[in-house]
C-alpha positions in Angstrom: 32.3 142.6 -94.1 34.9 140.1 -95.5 37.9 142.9 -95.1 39.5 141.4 -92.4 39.8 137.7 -93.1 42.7 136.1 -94.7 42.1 134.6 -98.1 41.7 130.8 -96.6 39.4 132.4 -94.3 37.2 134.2 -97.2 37.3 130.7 -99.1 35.9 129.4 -96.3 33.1 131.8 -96.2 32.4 131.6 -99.8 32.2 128.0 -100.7 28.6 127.7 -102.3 26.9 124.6 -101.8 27.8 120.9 -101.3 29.5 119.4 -98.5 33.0 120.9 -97.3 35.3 120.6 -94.5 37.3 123.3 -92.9 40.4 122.1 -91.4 40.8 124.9 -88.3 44.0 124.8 -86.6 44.2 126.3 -82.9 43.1 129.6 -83.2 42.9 130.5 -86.2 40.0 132.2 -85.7 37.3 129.0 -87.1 34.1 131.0 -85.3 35.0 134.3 -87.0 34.6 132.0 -90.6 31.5 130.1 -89.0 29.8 133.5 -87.6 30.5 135.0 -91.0 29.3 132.0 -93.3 26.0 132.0 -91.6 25.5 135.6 -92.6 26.9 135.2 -96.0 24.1 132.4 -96.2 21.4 134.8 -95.3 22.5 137.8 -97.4 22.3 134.9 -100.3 18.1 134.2 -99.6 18.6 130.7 -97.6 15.9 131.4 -94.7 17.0 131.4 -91.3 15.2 128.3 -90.3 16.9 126.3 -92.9 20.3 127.2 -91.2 21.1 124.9 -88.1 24.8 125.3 -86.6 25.7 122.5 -83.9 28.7 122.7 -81.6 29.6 121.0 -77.7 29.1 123.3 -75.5 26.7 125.6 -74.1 29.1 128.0 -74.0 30.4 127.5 -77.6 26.7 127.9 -79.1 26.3 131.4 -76.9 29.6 133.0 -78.2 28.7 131.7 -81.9 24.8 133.5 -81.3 26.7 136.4 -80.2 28.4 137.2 -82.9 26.4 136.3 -85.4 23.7 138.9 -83.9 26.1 141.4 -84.0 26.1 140.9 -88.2 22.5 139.7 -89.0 19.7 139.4 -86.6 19.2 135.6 -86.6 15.3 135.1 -86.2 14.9 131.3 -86.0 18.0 130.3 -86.7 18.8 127.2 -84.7 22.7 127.5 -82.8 22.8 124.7 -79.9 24.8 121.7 -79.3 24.0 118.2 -80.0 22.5 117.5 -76.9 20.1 120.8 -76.9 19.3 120.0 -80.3 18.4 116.3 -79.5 15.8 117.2 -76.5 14.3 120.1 -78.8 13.4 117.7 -81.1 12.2 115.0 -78.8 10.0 117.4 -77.2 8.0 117.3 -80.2 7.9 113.5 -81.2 8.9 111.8 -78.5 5.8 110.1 -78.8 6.8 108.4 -81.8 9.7 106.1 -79.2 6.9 105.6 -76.6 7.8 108.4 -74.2 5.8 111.3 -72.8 6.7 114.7 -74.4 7.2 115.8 -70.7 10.3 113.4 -69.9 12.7 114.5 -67.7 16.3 114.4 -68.6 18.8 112.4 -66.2 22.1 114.2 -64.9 24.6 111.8 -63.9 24.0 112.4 -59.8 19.9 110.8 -61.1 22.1 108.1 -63.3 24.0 106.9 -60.3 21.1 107.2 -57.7 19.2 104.7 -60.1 22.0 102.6 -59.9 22.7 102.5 -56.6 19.1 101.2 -56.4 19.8 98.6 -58.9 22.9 97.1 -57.4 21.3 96.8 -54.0 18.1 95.3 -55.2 20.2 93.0 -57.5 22.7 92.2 -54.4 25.7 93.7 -56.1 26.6 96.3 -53.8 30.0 95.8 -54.3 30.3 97.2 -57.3 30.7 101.0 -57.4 27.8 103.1 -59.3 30.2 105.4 -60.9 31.9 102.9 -62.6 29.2 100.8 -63.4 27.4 104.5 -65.1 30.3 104.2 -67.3 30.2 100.4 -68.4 26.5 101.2 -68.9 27.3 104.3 -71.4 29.9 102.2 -73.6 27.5 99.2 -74.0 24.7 101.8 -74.8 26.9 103.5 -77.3 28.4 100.3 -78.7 32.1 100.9 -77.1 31.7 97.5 -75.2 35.2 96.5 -75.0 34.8 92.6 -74.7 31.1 90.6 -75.5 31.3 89.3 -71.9 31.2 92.5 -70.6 27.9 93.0 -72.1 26.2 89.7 -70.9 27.8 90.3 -67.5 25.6 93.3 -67.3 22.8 92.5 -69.4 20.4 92.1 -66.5 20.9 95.7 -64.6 20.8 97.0 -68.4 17.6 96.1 -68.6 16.9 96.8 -65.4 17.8 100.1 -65.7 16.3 100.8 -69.1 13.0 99.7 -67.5 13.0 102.2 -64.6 14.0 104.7 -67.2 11.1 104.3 -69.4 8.9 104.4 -66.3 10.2 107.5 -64.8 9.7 108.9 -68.7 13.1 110.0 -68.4 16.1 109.9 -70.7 19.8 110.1 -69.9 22.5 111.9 -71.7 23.2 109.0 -74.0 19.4 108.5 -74.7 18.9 112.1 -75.9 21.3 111.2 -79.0 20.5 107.1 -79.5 16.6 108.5 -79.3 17.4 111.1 -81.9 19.5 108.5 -84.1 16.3 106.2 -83.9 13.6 108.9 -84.7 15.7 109.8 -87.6 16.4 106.6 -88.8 12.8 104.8 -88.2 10.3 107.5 -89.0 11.0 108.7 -92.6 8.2 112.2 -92.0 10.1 113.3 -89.0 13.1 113.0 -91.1 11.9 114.5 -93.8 11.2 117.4 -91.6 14.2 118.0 -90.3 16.0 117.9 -93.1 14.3 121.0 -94.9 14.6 122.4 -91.1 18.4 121.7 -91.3 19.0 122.2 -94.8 22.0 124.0 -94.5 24.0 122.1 -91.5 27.1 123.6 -89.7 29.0 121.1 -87.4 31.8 122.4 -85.2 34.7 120.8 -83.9 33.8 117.7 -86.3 36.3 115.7 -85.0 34.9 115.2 -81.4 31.6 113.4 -83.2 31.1 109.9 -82.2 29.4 107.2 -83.4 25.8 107.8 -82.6 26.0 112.0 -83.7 27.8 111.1 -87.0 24.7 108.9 -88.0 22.5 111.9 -86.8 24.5 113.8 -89.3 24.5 111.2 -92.1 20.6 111.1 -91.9 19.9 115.0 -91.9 22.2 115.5 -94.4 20.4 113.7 -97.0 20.8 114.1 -100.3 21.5 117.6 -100.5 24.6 117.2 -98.6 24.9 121.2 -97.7 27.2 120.3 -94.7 29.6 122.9 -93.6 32.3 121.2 -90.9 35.0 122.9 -89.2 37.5 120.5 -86.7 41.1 119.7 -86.2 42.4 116.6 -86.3 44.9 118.0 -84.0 42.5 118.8 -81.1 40.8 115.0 -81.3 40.8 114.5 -77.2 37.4 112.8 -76.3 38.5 109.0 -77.9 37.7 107.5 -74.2 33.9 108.9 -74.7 33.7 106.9 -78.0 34.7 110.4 -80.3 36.5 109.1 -83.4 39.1 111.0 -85.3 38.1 108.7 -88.1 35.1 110.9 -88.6 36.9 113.9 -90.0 40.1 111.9 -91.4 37.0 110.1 -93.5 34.8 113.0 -94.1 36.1 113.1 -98.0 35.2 109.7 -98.6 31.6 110.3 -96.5 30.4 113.2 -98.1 31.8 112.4 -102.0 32.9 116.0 -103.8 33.8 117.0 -100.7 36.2 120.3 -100.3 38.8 120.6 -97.5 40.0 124.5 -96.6 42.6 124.9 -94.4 43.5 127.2 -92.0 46.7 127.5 -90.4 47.0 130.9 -89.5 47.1 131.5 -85.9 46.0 134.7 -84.3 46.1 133.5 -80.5 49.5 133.0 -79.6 53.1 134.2 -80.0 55.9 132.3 -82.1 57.6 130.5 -79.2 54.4 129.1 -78.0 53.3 127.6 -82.3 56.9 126.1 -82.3 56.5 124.5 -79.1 53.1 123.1 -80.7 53.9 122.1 -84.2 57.3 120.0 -83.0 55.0 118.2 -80.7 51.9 117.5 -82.7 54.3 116.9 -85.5 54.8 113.1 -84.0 51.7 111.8 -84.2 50.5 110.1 -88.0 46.8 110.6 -87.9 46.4 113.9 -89.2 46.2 116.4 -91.6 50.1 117.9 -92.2 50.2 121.7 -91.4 52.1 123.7 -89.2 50.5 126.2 -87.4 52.2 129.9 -88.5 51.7 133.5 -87.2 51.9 136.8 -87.7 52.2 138.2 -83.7 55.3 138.6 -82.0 57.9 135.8 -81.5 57.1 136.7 -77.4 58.7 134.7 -74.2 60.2 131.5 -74.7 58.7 128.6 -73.2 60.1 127.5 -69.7 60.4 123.9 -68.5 60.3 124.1 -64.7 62.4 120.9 -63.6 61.0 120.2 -59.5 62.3 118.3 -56.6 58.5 116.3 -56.0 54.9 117.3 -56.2 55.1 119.9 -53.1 58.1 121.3 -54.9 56.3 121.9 -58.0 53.2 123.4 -56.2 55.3 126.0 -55.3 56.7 127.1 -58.5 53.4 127.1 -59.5 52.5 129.4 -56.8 55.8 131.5 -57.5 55.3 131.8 -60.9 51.7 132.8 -60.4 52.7 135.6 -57.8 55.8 136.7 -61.0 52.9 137.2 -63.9 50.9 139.3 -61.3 53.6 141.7 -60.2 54.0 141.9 -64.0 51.1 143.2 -64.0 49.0 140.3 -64.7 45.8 139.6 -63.2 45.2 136.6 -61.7 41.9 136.2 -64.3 44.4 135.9 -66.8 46.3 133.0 -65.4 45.6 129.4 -65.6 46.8 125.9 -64.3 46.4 122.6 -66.5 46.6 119.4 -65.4 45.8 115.9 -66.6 43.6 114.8 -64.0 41.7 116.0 -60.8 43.9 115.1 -57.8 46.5 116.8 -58.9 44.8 120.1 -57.9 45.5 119.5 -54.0 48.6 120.5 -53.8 48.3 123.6 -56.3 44.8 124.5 -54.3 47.4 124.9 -50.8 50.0 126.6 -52.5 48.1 129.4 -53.6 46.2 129.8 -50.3 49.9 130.0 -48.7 50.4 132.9 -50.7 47.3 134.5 -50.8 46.3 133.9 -54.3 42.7 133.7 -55.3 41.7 130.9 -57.2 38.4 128.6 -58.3 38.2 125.1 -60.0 36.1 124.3 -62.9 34.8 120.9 -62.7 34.2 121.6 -58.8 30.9 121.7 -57.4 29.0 123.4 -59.5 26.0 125.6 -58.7 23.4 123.2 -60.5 25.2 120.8 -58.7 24.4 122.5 -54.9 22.1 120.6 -52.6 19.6 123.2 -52.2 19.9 124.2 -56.0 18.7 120.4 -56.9 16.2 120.1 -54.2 14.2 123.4 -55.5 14.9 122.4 -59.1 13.1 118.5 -58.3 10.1 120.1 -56.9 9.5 121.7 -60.3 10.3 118.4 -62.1 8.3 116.5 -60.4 5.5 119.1 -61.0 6.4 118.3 -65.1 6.5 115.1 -65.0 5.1 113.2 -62.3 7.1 110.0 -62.9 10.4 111.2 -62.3 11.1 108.9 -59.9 14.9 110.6 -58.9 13.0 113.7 -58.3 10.8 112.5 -56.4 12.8 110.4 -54.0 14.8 113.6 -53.5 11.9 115.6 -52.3 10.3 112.6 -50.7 11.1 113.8 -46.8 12.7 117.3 -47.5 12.2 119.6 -45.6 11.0 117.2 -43.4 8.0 116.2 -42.8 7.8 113.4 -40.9 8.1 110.9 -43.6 10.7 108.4 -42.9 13.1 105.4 -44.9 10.5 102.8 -43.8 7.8 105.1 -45.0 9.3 105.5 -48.3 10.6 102.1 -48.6 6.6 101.0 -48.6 5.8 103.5 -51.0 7.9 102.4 -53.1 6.9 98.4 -53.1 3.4 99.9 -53.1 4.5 101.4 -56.8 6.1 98.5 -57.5 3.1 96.4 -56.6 0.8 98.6 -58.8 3.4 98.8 -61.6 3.0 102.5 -61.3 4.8 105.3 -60.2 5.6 106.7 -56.7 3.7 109.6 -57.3 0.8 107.8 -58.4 0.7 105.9 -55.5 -0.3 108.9 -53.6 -2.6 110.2 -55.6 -5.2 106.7 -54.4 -6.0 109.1 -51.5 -8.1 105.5 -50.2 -5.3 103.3 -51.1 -2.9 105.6 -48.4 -5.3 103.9 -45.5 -2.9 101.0 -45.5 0.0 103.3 -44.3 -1.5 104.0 -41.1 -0.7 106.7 -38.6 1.6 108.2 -41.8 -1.4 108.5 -43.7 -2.1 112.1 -42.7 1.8 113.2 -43.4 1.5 111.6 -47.0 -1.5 113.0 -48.0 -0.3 116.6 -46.7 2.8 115.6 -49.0 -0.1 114.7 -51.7 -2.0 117.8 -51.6 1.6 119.9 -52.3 2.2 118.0 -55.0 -1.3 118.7 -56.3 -0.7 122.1 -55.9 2.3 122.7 -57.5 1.5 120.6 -60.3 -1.8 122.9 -60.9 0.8 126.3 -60.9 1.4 127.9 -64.0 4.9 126.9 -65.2 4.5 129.7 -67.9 6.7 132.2 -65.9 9.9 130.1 -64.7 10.9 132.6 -61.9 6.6 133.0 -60.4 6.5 129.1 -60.5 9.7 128.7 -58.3 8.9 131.1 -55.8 5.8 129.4 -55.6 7.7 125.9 -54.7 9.3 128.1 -52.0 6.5 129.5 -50.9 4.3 126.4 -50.6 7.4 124.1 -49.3 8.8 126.7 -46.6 12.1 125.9 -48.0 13.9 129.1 -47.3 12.4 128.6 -43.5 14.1 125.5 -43.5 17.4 126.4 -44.0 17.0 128.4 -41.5 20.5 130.3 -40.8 22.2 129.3 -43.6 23.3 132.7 -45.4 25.1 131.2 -48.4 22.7 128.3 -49.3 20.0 130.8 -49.5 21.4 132.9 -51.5 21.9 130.5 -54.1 18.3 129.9 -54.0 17.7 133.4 -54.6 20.6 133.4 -57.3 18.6 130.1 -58.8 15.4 132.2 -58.9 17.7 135.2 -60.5 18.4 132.7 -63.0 15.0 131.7 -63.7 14.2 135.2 -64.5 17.1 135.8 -67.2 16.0 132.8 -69.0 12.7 133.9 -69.4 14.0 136.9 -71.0 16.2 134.7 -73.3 13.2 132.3 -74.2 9.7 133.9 -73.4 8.4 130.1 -74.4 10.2 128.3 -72.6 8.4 128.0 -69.6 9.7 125.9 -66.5 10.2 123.1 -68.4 12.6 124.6 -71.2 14.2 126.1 -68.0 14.8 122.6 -66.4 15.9 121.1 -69.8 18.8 124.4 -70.1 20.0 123.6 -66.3 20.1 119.2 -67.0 22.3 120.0 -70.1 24.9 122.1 -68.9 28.7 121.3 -68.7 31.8 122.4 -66.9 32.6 125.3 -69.4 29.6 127.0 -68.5 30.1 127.5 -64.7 33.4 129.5 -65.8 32.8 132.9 -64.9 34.6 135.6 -66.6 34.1 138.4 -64.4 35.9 136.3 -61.0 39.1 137.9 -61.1 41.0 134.8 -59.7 43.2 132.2 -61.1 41.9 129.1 -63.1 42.4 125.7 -62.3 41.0 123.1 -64.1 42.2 119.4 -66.4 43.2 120.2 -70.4 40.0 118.8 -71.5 38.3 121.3 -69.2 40.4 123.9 -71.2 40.1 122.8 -74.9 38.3 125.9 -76.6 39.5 128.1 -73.8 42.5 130.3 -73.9 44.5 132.5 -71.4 47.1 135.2 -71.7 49.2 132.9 -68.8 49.3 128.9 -69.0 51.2 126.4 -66.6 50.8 122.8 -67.6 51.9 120.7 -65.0 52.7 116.8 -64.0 54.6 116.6 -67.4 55.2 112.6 -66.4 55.3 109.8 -67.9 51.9 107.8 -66.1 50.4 111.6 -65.6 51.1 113.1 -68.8 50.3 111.3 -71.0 48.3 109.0 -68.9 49.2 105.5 -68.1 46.6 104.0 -69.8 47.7 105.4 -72.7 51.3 103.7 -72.7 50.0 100.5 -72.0 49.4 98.0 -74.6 46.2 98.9 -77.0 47.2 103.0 -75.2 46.2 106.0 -77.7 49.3 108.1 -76.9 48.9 109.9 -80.3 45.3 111.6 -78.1 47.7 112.0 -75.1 49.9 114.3 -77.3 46.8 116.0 -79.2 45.6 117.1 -75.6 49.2 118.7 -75.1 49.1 119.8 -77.7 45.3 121.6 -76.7 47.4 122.6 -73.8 49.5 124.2 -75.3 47.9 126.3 -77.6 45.6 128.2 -75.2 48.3 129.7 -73.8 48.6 133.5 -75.8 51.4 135.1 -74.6 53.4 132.9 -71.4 53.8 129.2 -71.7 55.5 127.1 -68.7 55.5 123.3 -68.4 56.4 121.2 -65.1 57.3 118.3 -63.9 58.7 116.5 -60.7 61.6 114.6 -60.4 59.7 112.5 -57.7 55.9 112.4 -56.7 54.5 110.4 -53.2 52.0 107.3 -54.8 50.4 105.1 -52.4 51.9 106.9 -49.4 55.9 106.4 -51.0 58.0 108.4 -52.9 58.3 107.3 -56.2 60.4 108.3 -59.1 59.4 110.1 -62.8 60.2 109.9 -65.4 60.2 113.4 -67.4 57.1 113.1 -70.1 58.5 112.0 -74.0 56.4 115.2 -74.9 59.3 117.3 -73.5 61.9 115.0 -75.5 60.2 115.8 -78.9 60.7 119.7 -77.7 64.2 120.9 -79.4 66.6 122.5 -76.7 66.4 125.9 -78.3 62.7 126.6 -77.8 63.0 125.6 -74.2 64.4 128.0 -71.3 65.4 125.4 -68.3 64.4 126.2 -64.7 66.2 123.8 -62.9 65.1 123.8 -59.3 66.2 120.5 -58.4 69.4 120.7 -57.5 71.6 118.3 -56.0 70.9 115.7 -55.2 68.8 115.4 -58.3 70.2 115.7 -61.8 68.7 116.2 -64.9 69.7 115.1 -68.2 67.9 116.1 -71.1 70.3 114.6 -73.7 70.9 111.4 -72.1 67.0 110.7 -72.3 65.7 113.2 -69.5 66.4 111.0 -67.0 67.6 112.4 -63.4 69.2 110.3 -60.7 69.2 110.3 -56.5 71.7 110.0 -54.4 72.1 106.5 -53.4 72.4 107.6 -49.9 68.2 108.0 -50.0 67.7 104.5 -49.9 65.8 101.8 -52.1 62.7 101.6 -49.8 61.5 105.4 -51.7 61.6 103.9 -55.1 64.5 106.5 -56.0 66.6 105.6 -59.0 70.3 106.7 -59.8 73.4 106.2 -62.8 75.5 103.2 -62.2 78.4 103.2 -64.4 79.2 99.8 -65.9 82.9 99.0 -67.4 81.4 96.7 -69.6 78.8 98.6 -71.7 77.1 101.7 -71.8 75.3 103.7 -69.2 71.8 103.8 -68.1 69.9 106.2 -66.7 66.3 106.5 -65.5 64.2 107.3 -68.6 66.3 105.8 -71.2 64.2 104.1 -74.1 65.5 100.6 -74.5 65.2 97.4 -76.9 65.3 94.0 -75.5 65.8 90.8 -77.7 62.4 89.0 -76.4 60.2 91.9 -73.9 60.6 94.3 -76.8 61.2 98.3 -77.2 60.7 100.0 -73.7 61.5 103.0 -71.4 64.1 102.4 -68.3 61.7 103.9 -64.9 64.2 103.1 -62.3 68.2 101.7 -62.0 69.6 100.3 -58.7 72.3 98.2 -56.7 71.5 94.8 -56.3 73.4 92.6 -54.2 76.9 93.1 -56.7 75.2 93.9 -60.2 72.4 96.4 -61.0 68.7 96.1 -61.9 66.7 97.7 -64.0 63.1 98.3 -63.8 61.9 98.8 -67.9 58.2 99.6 -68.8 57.8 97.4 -71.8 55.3 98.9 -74.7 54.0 95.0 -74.9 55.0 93.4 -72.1 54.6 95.9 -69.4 56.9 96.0 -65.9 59.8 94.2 -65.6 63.1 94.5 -63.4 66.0 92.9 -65.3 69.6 92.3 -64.4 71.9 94.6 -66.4 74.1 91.9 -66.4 72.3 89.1 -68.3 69.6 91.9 -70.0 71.8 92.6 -72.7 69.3 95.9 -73.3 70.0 98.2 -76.3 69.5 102.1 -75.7 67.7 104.0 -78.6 
């Protein structure tokens, strides 16, 4: 069985027990070892159930079932990711934390829904619910960034833990804090769990935070049979609280700890690993490898130099339609980016030219309008105190039941300190609503109904909610929406085939816990767009990274003062390494911000690339120029005027010359990177981004600046 796997691989496999940690460069084939541990586990005597492998993603945990079913047929054994595992186990003492068994879990459209109700009952409306969702999650996961932060929010906090525990419902974040609790607090459960997980399997290790590595700490006990596998390298998720401390640490955690590495790639060709190990090579916190393969040398990498954003669309475009007539498919071909609006642009391109194309991280089908209204029907049918459910379904389809009828109902439940729900079921108490009484005990009686259907068979229980709503009537005309009805029923059906107990509650708790990854469909032959941390665990034949900027790539936040541009070049370096075979990186010489063209400056990723492994696609042109040795600067003609923000060379008799890009000391503002040089009056300024200081525009003249 062992035949094909190279001896760090086999070590891997091998390694008795005790805690050890497998260092798994980019593909170097880390869910072959895993796959293959499990079964060398099982062929040893340790029962299945005492196995428990935990990964990220949906998506992950399927592929890593797969394959180990295709070597041992697993039984019990437990393959999920953190969050699955969490809400399995709080089904069964969720009692112990004060909740219902039955709670529902929260998405983030429920999470911001609450919160919009907050703010406007606490007359903050002017704050915006998605980013006060995200304030909430840091101070719930300790990542508060200043104590004022917390007492400024303190009060909707609380508010919003409150509703949550009366709509027996628990958010992403809850699902892991509950589990660290129950662990932690209730020694029998723990106990439990600990012969239930006695031989634990973590993947990618180094995307744990806070909260998980505690859950891993407690069910590792004494035994300490831990088996992680991570990559420094690949550390991306620092602004969702993930440490890279965690696996840098993991030999002073877990004492007697062994570290295996594996550096052999098997994904990609030569020129793409070069392009990856002189990047990655920058950064200090990390294990020191270099990734090495046996394939091909292949293509060299291509740096694709554009005019501005539209420019660059194009080449994307053009180099789309090249890989296709190469015989390419477009399935095979995929578009990085650092964040979401940068797909506009590329989206028009490829319509221009025909191209298919989908987006992951678009609107998902779980996501779809109709999808969420069948899907609260059935939750509110679990658990009658999901009060986002319930507001959902509230007046749809219609029925005659308007905002002044539901804003009653609601101070009704608040007046009882009960649920919504309950409120109906006081058929008496619904004489006070007057001529709606008859609409909201019709509304009652559904409710009753669906909530006495047996939720055994996932797929019989929603067609029942169809049946009894008329919701396919009212959609009326609407081909594609009810067809993804029909494809949600579908999918009811295949997980009862999957789980035969799961019933419609397992079914609900699959749908609330999947991620972008899973909504990737392998069988659309069309061309992938999605952000690098979209992609990390993915990888493609064809790979365009694009917006290589300094402020896009890496991010501005990250070059700012307290910035983590050491994670900004670990997600280029992700980038990079899902690309197999064809590797191109772009950037714009200008991009339009707030309405003006503005210049860029070429990312400091592409400077820490030697010449050789690069092949140089200059479409620029005149007037832009680039420079790669001079600091990858480019100037403009002056001719195109200072109101665009364009930049150009001036040559000074007196000293040396400066150019757009150029990294710079200063006696007092510090060490800094030149963004833009123009006339001024007689003299020239300089517009330096400071790694302390930030902005400034300085007279070349009196500056006295140092290039590095």
């Amino acid at each position: 069985m062992d035949d094909d796997l190279n001896p760090a691989q086999r070590d891997a496999v091998e390694h008795g027990e005790g805690p050890v940690l497998i260092v798994a460069g980019a593909g170097s084939g880390k869910t072959r070892v895993i796959t293959r541990r499990v079964a060398r586990l099982i062929e040893r005597g340790v029962p299945t159930w005492q196995i428990c492998a935990l990964t990220f993603t949906n998506k992950a945990a399927r592929e890593m079932r797969s394959r180990i079913e295709e070597l041992v047929f697993p039984r019990d054994l437990w393959i999920c990711t953190f969050h699955s595992f969490a809400a399995r186990v709080l089904r069964r003492w969720a009692d112990r934390l004060g909740y219902d068994r039955s709670f529902t879990i929260y998405d983030i459209e429920d999470r911001r829904s609450l919160i919009k109700t907050l703010l406007k009952e606490q007359g903050a409306e002017d704050l915006r619910p998605a980013a006060v969702e995200t304030i909430i999650s840091r101070i719930k996961n300790g990542m508060a960034d200043h104590p004022e932060e917390q007492d400024r929010f303190a009060k909707l906090i609380d508010a919003y833990e409150r509703r949550m525990r009366q709509a027996n419902a628990m958010d992403f974040d809850d699902l892991l804090i509950n589990l660290a609790l129950l662990l932690g607090d209730h020694e029998e459960v723990r106990g439990r769990l600990r012969l239930r997980a006695s031989w634990l399997l973590v993947d990618e290790y180094q995307d744990t935070n806070a909260i998980q590595y505690r859950i891993l700490r407690l069910l590792a006990g004494e035994d300490r049979n831990v088996c992680a596998t991570g990559d420094p390298d690949q550390s991306v998720y620092g602004w969702r609280g993930a440490t890279i401390r965690n696996i840098l640490d993991f030999e002073r955690d877990f004492e007697g700890a062994r570290v295996i590495t594996l550096d052999r790639n098997y994904r990609s060709t030569k020129s793409i690993l070069a392009v990856a190990n002189a990047v990655i090579r920058h950064n200090v916190s990390r294990y020191e490898k270099d990734l090495t393969t046996e394939n091909p040398t292949g293509a060299t990498v291509r740096e694709i130099r554009c005019r501005d954003d539209v420019d660059e669309a194009s080449a994307i475009a053009g180099t789309a339609v090249a890989w296709i007539e190469g015989r390419r498919r477009p399935k095979d071909i995929a578009v990085f980016y650092r964040t979401n609006w940068q797909s506009r642009s590329i989206e028009r391109a490829l319509r221009e030219r025909g191209l298919p194309y989908h987006i992951v991280g678009a609107v998902e089908f779980y996501k779809r309008k109709e999808v969420k209204d069948v899907l609260a029907y059935a939750r509110v049918a679990v658990n009658p105190t999901d009060v986002a459910a319930f507001r959902r379904i509230f007046n749809t389809p219609a029925r005659g039941l308007g905002q002044k009828t539901e804003e009653r109902v609601w101070a009704a439940a608040r007046q009882q300190n009960v649920s919504p729900r309950e409120v109906l079921r006081d058929r008496a108490g619904l004489a006070r609503f007057g001529r709606t009484r008859k609409k909201l005990e019709q509304f009652a009686e559904l409710l009753d109904a669906l909530e006495a259907e047996d939720g055994d068979v996932p797929r019989k229980f929603l067609d029942a909610v169809l049946e009894r709503t008329g919701y396919m009537d009212y959609l009326g005309t609407e081909a594609d929406r009810k067809a993804n009805v029909e494809e949600l029923v579908n999918a009811a059906a295949e997980y009862a085939v999957r789980e035969p107990e799961g019933a419609i509650g397992g079914f609900l708790e699959e749908n609330a816990l999947i991620s972008d990854q899973d909504t990737i469909d392998d069988r659309t032959d069309s061309v992938t767009l999605m952000t690098v941390h979209a992609a990390k665990g993915l990888e493609f034949p064809c790979v365009a990274v694009v917006g290589l900027e300094e402020e896009v790539f890496p991010h501005a936040l990250s070059v700012k003062e307290d910035g983590d541009v050491e994670e900004e070049r670990r997600l280029f370096y992700v980038a990079v390494t899902r690309a197999r075979e064809e590797l191109v990186l772009m950037h714009a010489a200008r991009r339009i911000r707030h309405g003006l063209y503005a210049p860029c400056v070429p990312s400091r990723f592409l400077d820490e690339i030697p010449d050789e492994q690069l092949e140089v696609d200059d479409r620029a042109g005149d007037p832009f120029v680039f420079d790669r040795g001079a600091g990858a600067g480019y100037e403009v003609d002056p001719s195109a005027g200072d109101d665009e923000g364009v930049a150009y060379d001036i040559e000074k008799d007196s000293g040396p010359t400066f150019r757009a890009g150029d990294r710079v000391r200063h006696g007092h503002f510090g060490i800094g990177r030149i963004l833009a040089v123009r006339k001024s009056g007689g003299g020239t300024r300089v517009t330096v981004d400071f790694n302390q200081s930030g902005r400034r525009e300085l007279s070349l003249e009196y500056a006295r600046l140092e290039r590095l």
